[in-house]
C-alpha positions as CSV (number, residue, x, y, z in Angstrom):
1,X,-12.0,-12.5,64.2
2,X,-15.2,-14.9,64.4
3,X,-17.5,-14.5,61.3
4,X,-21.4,-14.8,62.0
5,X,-23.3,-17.1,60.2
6,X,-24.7,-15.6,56.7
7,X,-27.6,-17.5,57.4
8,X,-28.2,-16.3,60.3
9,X,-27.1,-12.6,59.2
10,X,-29.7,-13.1,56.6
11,X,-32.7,-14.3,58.7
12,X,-31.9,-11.2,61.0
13,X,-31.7,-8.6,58.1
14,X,-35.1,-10.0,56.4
15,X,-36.6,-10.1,59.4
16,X,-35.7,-6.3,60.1
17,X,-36.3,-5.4,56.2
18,X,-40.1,-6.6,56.5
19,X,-41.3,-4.8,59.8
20,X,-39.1,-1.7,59.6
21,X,-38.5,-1.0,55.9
22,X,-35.3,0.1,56.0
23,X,-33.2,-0.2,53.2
24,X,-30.7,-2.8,52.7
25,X,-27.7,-1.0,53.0
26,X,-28.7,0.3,56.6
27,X,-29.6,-3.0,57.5
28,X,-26.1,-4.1,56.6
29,X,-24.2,-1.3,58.4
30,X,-25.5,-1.9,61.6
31,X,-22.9,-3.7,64.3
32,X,-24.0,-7.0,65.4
33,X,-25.1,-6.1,68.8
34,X,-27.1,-3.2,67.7
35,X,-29.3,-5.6,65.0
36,X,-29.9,-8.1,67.4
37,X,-31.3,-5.4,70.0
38,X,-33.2,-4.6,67.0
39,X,-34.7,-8.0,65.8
40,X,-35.0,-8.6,70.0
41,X,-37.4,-5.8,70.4
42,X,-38.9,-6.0,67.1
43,X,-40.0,-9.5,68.5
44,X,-41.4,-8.2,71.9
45,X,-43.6,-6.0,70.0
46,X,-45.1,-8.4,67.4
47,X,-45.5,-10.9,70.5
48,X,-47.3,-8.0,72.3
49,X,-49.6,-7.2,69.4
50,X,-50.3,-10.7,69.2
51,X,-51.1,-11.1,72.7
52,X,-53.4,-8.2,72.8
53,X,-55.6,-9.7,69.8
54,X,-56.2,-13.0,71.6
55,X,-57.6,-10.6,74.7
């Protein structure tokens, strides 16, 4: 079994805590490939709403 990185795992559950406010314990349930789906369209969305306040 390969670990992830806690610093990574970390990074990606902050990340998720801050623009979802979810609780921790959620956070830390999820399986990998469903959090990083999750930080991956988190990121499209913030890079959207930045894109349409430079317009």
């Amino acid at each position: 079994m390969i670990r992830y990185p806690t610093d990574a795992l970390w990074q990606e559950i902050i990340y998720l805590a801050y623009h979802l406010h979810w609780p921790l314990d959620d956070l830390l349930d999820l399986e990998h490939a469903d959090r990083a789906r999750l930080v991956r369209g988190v990121a499209a969305l913030n890079a959207r709403a930045w894109e349409a306040m430079r317009q």
